[in-house]
N, C-alpha and C positions, 0 to 999 in steps of 0.2 A: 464569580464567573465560572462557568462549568469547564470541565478541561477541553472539552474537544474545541473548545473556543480559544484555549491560551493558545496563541501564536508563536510566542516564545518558549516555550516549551515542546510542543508537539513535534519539532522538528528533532530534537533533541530525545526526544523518545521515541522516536519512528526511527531514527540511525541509530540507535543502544540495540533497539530489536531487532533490526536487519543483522548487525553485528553478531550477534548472540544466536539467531537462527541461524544463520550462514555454518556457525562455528560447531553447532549441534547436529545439521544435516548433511551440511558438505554440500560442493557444488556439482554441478553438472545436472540438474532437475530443469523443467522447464520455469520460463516464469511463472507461470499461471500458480503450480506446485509452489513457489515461493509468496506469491502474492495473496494464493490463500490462507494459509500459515501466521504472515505476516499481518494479514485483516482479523485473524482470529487471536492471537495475542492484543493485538490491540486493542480491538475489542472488550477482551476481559482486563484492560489495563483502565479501563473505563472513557479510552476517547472515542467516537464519533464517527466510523470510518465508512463506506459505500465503497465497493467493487468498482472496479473500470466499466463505463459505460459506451454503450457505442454511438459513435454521432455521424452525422453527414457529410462527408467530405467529395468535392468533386474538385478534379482536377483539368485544366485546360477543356471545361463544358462539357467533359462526361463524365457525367455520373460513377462512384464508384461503390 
């Protein structure tokens, strides 16, 4: 099975890397700065990963 399919796993290396970035950059960056870091490690750790994407959300019928 390919890894970005292990389920038990992924979670487990997705919280080592946060860990470990956090610890190399330090905080106060935006997410964004964290979240692509953290897509780019993964990445080369060979899981499977996609960017946050935007979706549709409306609240009480308008549109947002």
């Amino acid at each position: 099975m390919p890894r970005h399919w292990d389920i038990h796993r992924l979670p487990r290396i997705a919280v080592n890397c946060v860990f470990h970035i956090h610890r190399e950059i330090g905080r106060g960056l935006l997410e964004s700065a964290y979240e692509t870091v953290i897509c780019k490690v993964l990445w080369q750790e060979g899981s499977m990963v996609e960017r946050q994407r935007g979706a549709p959300l409306t609240h009480r019928e308008a549109p947002k």
